[in-house]
Every structure is written in structure tokens, then in C-alpha cells.
C-alpha positions in Angstrom: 13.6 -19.5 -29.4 11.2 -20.5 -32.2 8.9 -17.6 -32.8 5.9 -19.6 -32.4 6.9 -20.3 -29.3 7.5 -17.2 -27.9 3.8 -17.2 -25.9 5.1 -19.7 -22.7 6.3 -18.3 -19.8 6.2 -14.5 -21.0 2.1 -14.0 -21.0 0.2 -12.2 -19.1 -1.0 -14.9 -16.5 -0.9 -14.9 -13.0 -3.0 -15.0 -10.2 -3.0 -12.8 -7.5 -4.8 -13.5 -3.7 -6.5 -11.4 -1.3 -5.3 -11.9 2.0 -7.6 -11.0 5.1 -6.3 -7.3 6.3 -5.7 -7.8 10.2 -6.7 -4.3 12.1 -3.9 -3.1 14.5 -3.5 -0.3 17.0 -0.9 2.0 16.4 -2.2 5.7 16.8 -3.0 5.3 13.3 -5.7 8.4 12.2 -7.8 8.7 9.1 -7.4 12.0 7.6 -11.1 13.4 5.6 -9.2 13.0 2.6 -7.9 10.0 2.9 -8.4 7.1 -0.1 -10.2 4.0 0.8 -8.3 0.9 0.6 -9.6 -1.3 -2.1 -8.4 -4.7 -1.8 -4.7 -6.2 -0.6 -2.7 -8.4 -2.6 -0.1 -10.8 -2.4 2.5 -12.1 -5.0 2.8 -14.9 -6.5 6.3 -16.9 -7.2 7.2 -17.7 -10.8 9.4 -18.2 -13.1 9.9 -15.8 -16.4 12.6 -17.9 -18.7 15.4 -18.8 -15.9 15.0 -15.5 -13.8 12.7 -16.4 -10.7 10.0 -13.6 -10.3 7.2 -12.3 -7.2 4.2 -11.3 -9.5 1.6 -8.8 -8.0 -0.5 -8.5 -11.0 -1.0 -9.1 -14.5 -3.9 -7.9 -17.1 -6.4 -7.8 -13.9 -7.3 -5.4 -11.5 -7.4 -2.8 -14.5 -9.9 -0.6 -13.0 -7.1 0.2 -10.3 -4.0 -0.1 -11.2 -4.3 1.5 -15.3 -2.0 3.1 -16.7 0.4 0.1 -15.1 -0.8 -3.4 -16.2 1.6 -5.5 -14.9 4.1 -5.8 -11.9 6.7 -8.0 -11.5 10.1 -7.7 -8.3 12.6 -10.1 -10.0 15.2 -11.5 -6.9 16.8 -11.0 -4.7 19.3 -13.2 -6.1 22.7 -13.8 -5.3 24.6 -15.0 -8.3 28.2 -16.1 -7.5 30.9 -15.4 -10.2 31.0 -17.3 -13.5 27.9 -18.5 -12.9 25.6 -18.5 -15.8 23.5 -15.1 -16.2 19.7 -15.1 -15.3 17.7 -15.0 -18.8 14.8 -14.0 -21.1 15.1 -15.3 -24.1 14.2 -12.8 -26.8 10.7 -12.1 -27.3 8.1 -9.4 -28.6 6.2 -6.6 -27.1 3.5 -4.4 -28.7 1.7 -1.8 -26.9 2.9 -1.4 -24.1 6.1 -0.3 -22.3 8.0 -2.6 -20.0 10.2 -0.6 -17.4 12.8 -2.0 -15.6 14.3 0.0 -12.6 17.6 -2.1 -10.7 17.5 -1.5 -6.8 21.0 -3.9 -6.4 23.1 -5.9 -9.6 23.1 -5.0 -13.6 21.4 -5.8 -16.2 21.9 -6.2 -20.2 19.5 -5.5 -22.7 19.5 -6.0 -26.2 16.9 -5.5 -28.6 16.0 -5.4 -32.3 16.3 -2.0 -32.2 19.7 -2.1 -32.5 20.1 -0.9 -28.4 22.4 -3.1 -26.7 23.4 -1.8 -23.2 24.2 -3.0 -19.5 22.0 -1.2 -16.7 22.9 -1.3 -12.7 21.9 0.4 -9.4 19.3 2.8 -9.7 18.8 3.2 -13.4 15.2 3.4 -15.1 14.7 1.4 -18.6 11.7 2.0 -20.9 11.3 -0.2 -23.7 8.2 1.7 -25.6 7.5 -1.2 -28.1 4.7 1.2 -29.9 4.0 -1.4 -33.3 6.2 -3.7 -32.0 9.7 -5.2 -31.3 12.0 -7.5 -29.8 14.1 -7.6 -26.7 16.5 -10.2 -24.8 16.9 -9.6 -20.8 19.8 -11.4 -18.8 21.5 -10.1 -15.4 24.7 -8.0 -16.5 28.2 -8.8 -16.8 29.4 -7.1 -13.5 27.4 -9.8 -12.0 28.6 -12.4 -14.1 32.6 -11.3 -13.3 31.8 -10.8 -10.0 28.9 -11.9 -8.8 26.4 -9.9 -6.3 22.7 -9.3 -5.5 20.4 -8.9 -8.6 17.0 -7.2 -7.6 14.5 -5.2 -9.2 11.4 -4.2 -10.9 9.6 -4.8 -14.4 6.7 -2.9 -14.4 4.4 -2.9 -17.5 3.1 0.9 -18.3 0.5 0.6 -21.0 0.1 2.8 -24.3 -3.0 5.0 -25.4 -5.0 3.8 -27.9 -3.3 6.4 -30.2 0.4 5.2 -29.5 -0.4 1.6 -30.0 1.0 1.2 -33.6 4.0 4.0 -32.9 7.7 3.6 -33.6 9.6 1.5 -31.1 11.8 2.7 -29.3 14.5 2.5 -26.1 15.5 4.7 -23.5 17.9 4.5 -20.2 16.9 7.1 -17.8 19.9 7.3 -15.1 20.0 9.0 -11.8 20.0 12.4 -13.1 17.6 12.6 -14.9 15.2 11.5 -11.9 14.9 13.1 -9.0 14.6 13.1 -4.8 13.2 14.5 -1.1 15.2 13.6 1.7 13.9 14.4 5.2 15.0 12.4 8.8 12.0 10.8 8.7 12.0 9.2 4.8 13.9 9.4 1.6 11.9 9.4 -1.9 13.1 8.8 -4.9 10.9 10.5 -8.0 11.2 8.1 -10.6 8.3 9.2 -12.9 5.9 12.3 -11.9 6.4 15.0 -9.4 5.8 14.7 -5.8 5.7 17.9 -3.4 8.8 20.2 -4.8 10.2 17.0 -7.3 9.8 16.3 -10.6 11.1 13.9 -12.6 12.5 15.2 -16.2 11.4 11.6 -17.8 8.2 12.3 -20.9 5.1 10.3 -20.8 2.9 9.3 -22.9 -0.2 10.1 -20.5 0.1 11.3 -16.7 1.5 8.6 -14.5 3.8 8.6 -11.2 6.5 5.9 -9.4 7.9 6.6 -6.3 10.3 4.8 -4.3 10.4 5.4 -0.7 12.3 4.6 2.3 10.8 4.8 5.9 12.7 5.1 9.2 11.2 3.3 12.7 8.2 5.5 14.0 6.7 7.6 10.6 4.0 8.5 9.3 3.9 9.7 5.6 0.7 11.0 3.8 1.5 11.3 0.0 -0.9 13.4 -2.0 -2.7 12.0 -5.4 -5.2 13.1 -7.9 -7.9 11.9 -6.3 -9.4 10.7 -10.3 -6.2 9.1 -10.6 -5.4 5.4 -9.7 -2.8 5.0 -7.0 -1.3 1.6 -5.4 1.5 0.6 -2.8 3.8 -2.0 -2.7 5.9 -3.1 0.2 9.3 -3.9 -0.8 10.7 -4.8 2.8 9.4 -4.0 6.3 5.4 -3.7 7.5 3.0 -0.8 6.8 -0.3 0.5 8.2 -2.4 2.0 5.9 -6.4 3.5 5.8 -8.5 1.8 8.6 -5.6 0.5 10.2 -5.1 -2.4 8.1 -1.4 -4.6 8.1 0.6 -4.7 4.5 3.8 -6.9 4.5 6.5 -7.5 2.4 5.8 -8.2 -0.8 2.0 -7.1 -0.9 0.4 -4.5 -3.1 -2.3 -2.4 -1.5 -5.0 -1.4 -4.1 -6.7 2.0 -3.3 -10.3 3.7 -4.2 -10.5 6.7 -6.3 -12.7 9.8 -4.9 -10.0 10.8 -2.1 -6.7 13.1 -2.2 -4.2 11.4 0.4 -2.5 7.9 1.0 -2.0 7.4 4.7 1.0 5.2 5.6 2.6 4.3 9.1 5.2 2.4 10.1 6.4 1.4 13.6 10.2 -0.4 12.2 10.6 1.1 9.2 9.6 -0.1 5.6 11.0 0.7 2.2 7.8 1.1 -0.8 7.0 1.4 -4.4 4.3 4.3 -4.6 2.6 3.8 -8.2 -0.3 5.5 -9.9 -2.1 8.3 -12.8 -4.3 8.7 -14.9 -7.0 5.4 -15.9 -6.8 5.4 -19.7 -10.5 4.0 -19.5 -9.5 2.4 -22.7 -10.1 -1.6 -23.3 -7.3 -4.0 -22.6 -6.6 -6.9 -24.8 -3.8 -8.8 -23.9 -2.3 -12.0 -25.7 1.0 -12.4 -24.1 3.4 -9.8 -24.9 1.2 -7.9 -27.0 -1.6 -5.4 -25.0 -4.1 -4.4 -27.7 -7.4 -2.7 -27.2 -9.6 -5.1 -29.4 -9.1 -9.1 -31.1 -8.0 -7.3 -34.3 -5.0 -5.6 -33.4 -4.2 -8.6 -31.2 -4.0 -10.5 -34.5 -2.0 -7.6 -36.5 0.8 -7.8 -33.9 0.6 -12.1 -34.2 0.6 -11.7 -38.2 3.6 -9.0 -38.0 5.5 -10.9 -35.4 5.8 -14.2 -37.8 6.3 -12.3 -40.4 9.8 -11.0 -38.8 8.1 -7.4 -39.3 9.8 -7.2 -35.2 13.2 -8.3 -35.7 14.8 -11.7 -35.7 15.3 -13.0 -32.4 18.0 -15.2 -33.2 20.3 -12.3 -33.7 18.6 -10.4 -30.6 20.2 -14.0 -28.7 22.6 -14.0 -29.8 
């Protein structure tokens, strides 16, 4: 990929609709504590390189989704074996850190950081690009020998103001260093944060949480939040009944009011979420494709280094 080209189909663009909440009756109650329900969101279907992507958000909706400022469930897909992989072509971040967390299939990564790695089932990636660097994405070579299911999250966290220009660098977070409350009712898996008596053992850079939950038929779960925090929802299968009985589906995100302590959730056949949130950073964000700045100037620092080849080459991250 020429590196002036590296701005088409990796900004961040996307448009993201309100749909109409429908009330239902369920036996659904309002706790005094519970957080208003902003606004409900569904995806959008496109494409990133060849790897075909539901977008939720991306650069908008800061005021309530910060420290996250972008969301993306690539697949389900099922790739049959030898088939070519699903692909990003290399391209730069600044700023920000993309995570990528694999609910079925592998991954490979390889960056300009010298990290090059396969990922699968369950495992957490943070690629904190700080000043800047480059990274390729394509679905891993267990799928490619034997094909499968590849499904999962990228999930843009954004950087304080004070980590923008830091040193790149890559992690892999695996199962145990995340960790989990099982009950009959639901299952939750503590990616990032703490959540009742679990903590995950992953740093941040400022206080943020990811959950991932599974529902059975018939439950009712009330997670508590920081009420000055941000917190959002995303159904990843099944329906939900949040605050004022309004009806999430699949694939929508459910955008919530500061002020309050608890997220409500019901549901009558069972749904599996993503539970996201923390602390706003109340800090501008400037975004020019890859790169999320806080003003016009750093935008054009990361542009200037980028051509330069002050990120890496991407030809050798391809190849």
C-alpha cells in the first residue's frame, strides 16, 4: 500500500442511526439509581480492506462513549480452508490504542514494532501506538489450514493528552491475565476494570472497564458504574430490556446518561453483551484517519512523520 494512500477505508467515518426504542412489558422495574438511557444505535455494514465489519461508532458520540472512540464486531465469518485470509493492509495509528479481543477464529498481527504473533479465542490485543506506528491485520493461520468462524471486536481506546507522543508499543493479554464471575443466572468475563469481587490484572492509561457477558432465559442483571463515568452496551446476540423498558437487539449499542450508579438489563431468552465504559477524558478529539490528535497541529506531525517513514515501512510490515 502506497503511504499516501493509507487514508481509504481505515478512517474514522461512519454513520451510525437511531432507531425508535419500542416499550415492552416484561416486569421490568427502574431502580432510583438507575442511568437514563441516552440514545440507541444501530451498526452499520462495511468493509475495512477485505474483512467485512458492523460499525457502531466512530469519532462521534464522544460525550458518551470517551475513553472508547471507536467500535467495530468484525464477522461472523466462516472461512473454509486454503481460502485466502481476511486482510488490513498495513497502515498507521497515533494516539490511540486499537484492541482486538477474538470471541471464535485467530488472528495474526504484525507490526513495525518488530511484534509478529497469531491471536485466537479469548485473547485481548492492545496496540498502544503512543507517537506512532504501523500494523498489518489478517485472520490467522489456524483458519487458513483449517478453516472456522472468525469473530471479534476492534475497539478504539483513546490516549490522554499526555501519552499522545509516547513510545509504541504491543501487548497480548491472554486468558489469565483477565478475569471472571460465574453465577446460574450469567457468566462475566472481566476484560479491562473490576466488576464486583473481579479485577482484571491488564494497566491503563486512565480508568476504563470491558465486560463481556453472557445471559441465561429469564434474568435480570444490574451492573454497577461510576456514576461520572461513561458506560454503554452492546448486544452481541439475543434481545435486551434496559431503563424505561426500551427493546435493544442484536447488534445495537445502547448509549447511557451520566448522574446515576446502575445499568438495568433484562432478558426474557437470553442475550450475550459487551459492557463498556470509564472515565471521559474531557480532552478534544481530532481525528484524521488513523491518527486521533487533540488539535490540527499534532494531526499534521503524525501526517509529516508518517511520510517520512518515522512509523516503519509498511512494505516490510506486508510483507
Amino acid at each position: 500500500m502506497k503511504r499516501r494512500n493509507f487514508i481509504k477505508g481505515s478512517a474514522i467515518l461512519g454513520f451510525t442511526a437511531a432507531k425508535s426504542p419500542l416499550a415492552i412489558h416484561s416486569g421490568m422495574y427502574d431502580d432510583k439509581s438507575s442511568r437514563k438511557v441516552h440514545r440507541i444505535l444501530s451498526t452499520d455494514k462495511i468493509n475495512v480492506g477485505t474483512l467485512p465489519v458492523l460499525r457502531a461508532f466512530a469519532g462521534d458520540h464522544t460525550d458518551y462513549v470517551s475513553p472508547f472512540v471507536l467500535f467495530d464486531e468484525f464477522g461472523p465469518v466462516n472461512l473454509e480452508a486454503g481460502a485466502d485470509p481476511l486482510r488490513v493492509d498495513a497502515h498507521p495509528h497515533a494516539g490511540v490504542i486499537p484492541t482486538t479481543y477474538f470471541l471464535q477464529g485467530t488472528g495474526h498481527h504484525k507490526d513495525s514494532l518488530a511484534y509478529d504473533f497469531q491471536i485466537g479465542k479469548g485473547d485481548f490485543m492492545m496496540f498502544s501506538s503512543g507517537r506512532g506506528a504501523i500494523h498489518m491485520e489478517e485472520s490467522g493461520s489456524k483458519l487458513v489450514d483449517e478453516g472456522g468462524f472468525y469473530h471479534g471486536f476492534q475497539i478504539w481506546l483513546n490516549m490522554p493528552a499526555k501519552y499522545k507522543f509516547a513510545e509504541p508499543t504491543t501487548s497480548v493479554h491472554r486468558e489469565e491475565h483477565m478475569d471472571y464471575i460465574e453465577t446460574k443466572e450469567y457468566s462475566i468475563k472481566v476484560v479491562l476494570g473490576e466488576l464486583f469481587s473481579a479485577k482484571s490484572k491488564i494497566d491503563l492509561l486512565s480508568p476504563a472497564f470491558y465486560y463481556h457477558a453472557k445471559l441465561s432465559n429469564d434474568t435480570r442483571l444490574d451492573i454497577p458504574t461510576n456514576p461520572l463515568h461513561n458506560a454503554f452496551v452492546y448486544v452481541v446476540k439475543g434481545d435486551l430490556e434496559v431503563q424505561g423498558g426500551k427493546k435493544v437487539k442484536a447488534n445495537q449499542v445502547v448509549l447511557y446518561e451520566r448522574g446515576d450508579h446502575l445499568i438495568n438489563m433484562y432478558t426474557e431468552c437470553g442475550a450475550e453483551l459487551l459492557i463498556l465504559g470509564g472515565q471521559a477524558l474531557d480532552e478534544r478529539v481530532y481525528s484524521y484517519g488513523p491518527f486521533v490528535m487533540n488539535n490540527e497541529e499534532q494531526i499534521r506531525k503524525c501526517v509529516q512523520n508518517y511520510q517520512k517513514g518515522l512509523m516503519g515501512n509498511p512494505d516490510l510490515v506486508n510483507l
